[in-house]
N, C-alpha and C positions, 0 to 999 in steps of 0.2 A: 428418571435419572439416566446419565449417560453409560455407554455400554459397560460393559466388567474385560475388555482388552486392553490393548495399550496402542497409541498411537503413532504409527511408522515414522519413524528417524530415516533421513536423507541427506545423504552428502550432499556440502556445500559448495558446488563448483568440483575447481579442481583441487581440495583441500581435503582433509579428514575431520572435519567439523562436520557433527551429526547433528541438522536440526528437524523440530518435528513437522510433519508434513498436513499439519495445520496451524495456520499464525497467525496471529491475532491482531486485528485493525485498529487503528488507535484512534480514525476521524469521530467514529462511534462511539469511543469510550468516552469522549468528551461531549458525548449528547446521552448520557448516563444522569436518572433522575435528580444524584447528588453525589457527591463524592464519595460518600462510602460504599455505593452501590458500583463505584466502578473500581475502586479499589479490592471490595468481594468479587466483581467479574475477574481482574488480574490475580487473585489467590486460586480462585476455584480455579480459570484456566492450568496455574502452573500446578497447582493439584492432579489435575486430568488429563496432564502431558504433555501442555503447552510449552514450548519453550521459546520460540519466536514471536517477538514482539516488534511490532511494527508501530513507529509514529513519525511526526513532521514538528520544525518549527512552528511553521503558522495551522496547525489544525486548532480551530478554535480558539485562535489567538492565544497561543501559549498553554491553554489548561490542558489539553490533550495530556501533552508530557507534563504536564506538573502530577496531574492525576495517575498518570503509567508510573510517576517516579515514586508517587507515596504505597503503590501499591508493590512496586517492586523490591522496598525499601527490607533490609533486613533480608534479600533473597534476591539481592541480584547476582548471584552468583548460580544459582537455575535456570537463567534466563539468557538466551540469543539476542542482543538490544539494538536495533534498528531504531535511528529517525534520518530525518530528511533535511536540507539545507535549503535556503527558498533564496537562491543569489535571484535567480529568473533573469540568466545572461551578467549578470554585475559581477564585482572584481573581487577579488582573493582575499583582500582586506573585510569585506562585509561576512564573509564567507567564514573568515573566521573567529569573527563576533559573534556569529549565530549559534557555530560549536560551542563556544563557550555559554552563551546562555541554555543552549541545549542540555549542555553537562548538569548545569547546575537546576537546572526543572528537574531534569532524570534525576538527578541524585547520584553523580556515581563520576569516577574518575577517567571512564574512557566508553567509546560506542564500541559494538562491536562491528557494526556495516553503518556509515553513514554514505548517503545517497544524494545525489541532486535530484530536484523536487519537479515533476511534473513536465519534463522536455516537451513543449509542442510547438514551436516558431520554428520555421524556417532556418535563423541565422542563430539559434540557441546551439549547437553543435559550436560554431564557428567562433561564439560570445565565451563558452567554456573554454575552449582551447587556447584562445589568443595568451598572449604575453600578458601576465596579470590577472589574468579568468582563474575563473573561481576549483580548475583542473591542477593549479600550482597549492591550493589550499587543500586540497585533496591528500594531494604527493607529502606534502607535510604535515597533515596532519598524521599519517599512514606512518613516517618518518619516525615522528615523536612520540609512538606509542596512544596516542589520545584515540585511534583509532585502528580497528584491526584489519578493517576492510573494505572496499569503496564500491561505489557502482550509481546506476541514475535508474532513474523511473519516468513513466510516462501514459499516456492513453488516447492521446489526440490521432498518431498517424504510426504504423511501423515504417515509415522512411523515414522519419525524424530518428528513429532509437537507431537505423541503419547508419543513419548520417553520422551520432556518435561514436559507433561502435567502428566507423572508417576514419576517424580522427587516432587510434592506434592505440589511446589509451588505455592504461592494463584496467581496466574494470574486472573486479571480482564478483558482480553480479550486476543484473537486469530485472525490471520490475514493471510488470504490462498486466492488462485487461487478456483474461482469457475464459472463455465461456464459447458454449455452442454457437453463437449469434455470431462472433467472431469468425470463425472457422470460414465465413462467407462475407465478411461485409471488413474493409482495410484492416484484414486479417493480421495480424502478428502471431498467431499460433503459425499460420501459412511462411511467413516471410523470414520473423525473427527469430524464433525458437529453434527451429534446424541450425545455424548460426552461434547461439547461444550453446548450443551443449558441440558443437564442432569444436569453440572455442574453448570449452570447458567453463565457461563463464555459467555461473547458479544464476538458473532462471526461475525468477519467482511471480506468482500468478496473481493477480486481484482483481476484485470485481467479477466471482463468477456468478454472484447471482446478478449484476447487472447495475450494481449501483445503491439502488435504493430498492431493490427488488419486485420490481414492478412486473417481469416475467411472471413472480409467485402469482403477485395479485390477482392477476389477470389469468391464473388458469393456466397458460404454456407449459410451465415446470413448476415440478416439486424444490422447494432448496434443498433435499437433499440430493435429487437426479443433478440439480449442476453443482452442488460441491463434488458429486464421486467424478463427475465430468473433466473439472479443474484440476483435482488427485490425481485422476488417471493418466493425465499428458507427464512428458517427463521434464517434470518442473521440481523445485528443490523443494517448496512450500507452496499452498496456498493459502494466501491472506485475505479473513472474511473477517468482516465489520460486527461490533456487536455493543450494542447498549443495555441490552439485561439478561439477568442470569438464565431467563428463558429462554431464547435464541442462542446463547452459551451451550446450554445443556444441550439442545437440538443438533450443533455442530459436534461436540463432543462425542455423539451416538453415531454420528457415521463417520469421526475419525476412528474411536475406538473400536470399532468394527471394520474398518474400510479393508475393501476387498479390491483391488484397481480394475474398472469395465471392461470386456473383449476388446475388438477393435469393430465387430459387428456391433456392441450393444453402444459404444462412442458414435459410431457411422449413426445408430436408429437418432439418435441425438443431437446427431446435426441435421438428419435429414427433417426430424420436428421444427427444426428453427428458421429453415431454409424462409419460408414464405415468409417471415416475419422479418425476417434479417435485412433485406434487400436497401432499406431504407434509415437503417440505424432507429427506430424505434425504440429499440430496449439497449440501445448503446447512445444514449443523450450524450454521453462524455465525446467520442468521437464527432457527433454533427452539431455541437453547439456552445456555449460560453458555460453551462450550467457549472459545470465541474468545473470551472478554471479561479483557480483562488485572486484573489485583487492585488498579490503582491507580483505575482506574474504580469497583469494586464494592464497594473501600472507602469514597471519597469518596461514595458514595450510599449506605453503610452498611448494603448487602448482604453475605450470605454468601461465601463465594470456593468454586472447584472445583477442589479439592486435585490435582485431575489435568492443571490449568492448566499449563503450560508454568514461564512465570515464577512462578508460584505455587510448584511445586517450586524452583525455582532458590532462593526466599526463603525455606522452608524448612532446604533446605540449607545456606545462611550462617548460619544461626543454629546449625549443630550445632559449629564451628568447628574444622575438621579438618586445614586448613593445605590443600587439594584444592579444585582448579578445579571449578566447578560440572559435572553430568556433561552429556554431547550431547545436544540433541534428537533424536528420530527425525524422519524425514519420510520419507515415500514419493516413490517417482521421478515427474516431471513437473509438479510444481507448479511 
């Protein structure tokens, strides 16, 4: 079971919003064996001190958040409610169709951070900002209460999250890959993060064990040496992924104990990663299509990687069999 502490609350940017400094991934929840098993992972969490939830439009074609929304339900009022908007460069109008079906998966009258989804093109900065980009949907939705707080995510490049963060828009937070492997290979711990708390803007972490945690597998690190890793930097939250209540509890034990690393015992921890880093190995999301969802690679009228997640998933609707989409895999500790 997980520790008998409590898990550290962290301001949000530059605001007095305390959220806790572990938050929970939403792509996971919707590769949860069945629905009630990820509804029990969203109970236990908020039980355990969760209170940041993180999800997207398109994680899993919509069930993500319908799943977060049944488990939040009756207790969304515990809860920090993050998801994501997947324009992928398109206009204000799509932008804010997608809030609206969002609201209504989640269950609930307003977000508390909605985010744009995944910045990694080149001319995605440029796509958001223009006249009619999906930056005017933001502002209003922020306007009319529907939302409390805004900001974009990403993991492809830290010059793209630069690119945005030089278009002037007030972003109330940022949402990157942060893990030891980072620290050396198109660093955003190195680039973006000094930036991020200059500007006051809440920096929030994902992906510290790596994705699908393949670090673990492989012997490199323990998931717990790169969650305290990801804790330790001065980020608002970080958000790990979880499809059962055993990787739950896992995380749960070294938030409710977390003690944040020297800066000698972070250094021993990047110096472990160094060799491996060089190459993006255990950062597939930076050197390759894997992690790029299909509504992105279409709207940029790229190719798609049929071994994509949701890619399959949209596939499979098309065969029209009357059968639930099948489960994701995921490896233990992400």
């Amino acid at each position: 079971m997980a520790g008998t502490g409590t898990i550290p609350r962290k301001r949000f940017g530059r605001t007095d919003v305390q959220i806790s400094a572990l938050g929970l991934g939403g792509h996971h929840l919707g590769a949860a064996e069945s629905e009630q098993i990820a509804v029990e992972i969203v109970h236990r969490a908020l039980d355990g001190g969760v209170n940041f939830f993180d999800c997207c439009w398109e994680y899993n074609r919509g069930k993500s958040e319908d799943w977060l929304g049944k488990g939040l339900k009756g207790r969304r009022d515990q809860a920090f409610l993050m998801t994501k908007v997947c324009t992928h460069g398109r206009d204000a109008s799509l932008a804010t169709q997608m809030l609206d079906q969002s609201l209504r998966r989640l269950q609930t009258d307003h977000l508390d951070l909605w985010q744009i989804h995944g910045v990694g093109f080149d001319n995605d900065a440029e796509l958001f900002i223009r006249p009619g980009g999906a930056a005017e949907a933001l502002a209003r939705a922020k306007k009319e209460g529907k939302v409390r707080f805004v900001g974009f995510t990403g993991h492809k490049d830290p010059d793209i999250h630069l690119s945005f963060l030089e278009t002037g828009f007030p972003f109330d937070a940022v949402q990157m890959p942060l893990n030891p492997f980072d620290a050396h290979f198109f660093s955003f711990e190195q680039k973006v993060l000094p930036v991020l708390n200059q500007k006051g803007i809440a920096p929030l972490a994902m992906k510290p064990i790596g994705g699908h945690g393949e670090p673990v597998q492989k012997g490199v690190f323990t998931a717990p040496e790169l969650l305290r890793y990801s804790m330790s930097l001065p980020v608002a939250t970080t958000i790990t992924g979880v499809a059962d209540l055993k990787i739950l509890e896992q995380n749960l034990q070294v938030a409710q104990n977390f003690t944040p690393l020297s800066e000698n015992e972070m250094q021993a921890l990047r110096d472990r990663a160094k060799q491996y880093a060089g190459d993006g190995r255990f950062e597939v999301y930076k050197t390759s299509i894997k992690f790029d969802n299909p509504e992105a690679r279409m709207a940029h009228a790229f190719p798609l990687d049929t071994e994509q997640v949701e890619v399959k998933q949209m596939i499979y609707a098309t065969q029209n069999t009357g059968r639930p989409y099948p489960q994701v895999t995921n490896s233990p500790g992400v």
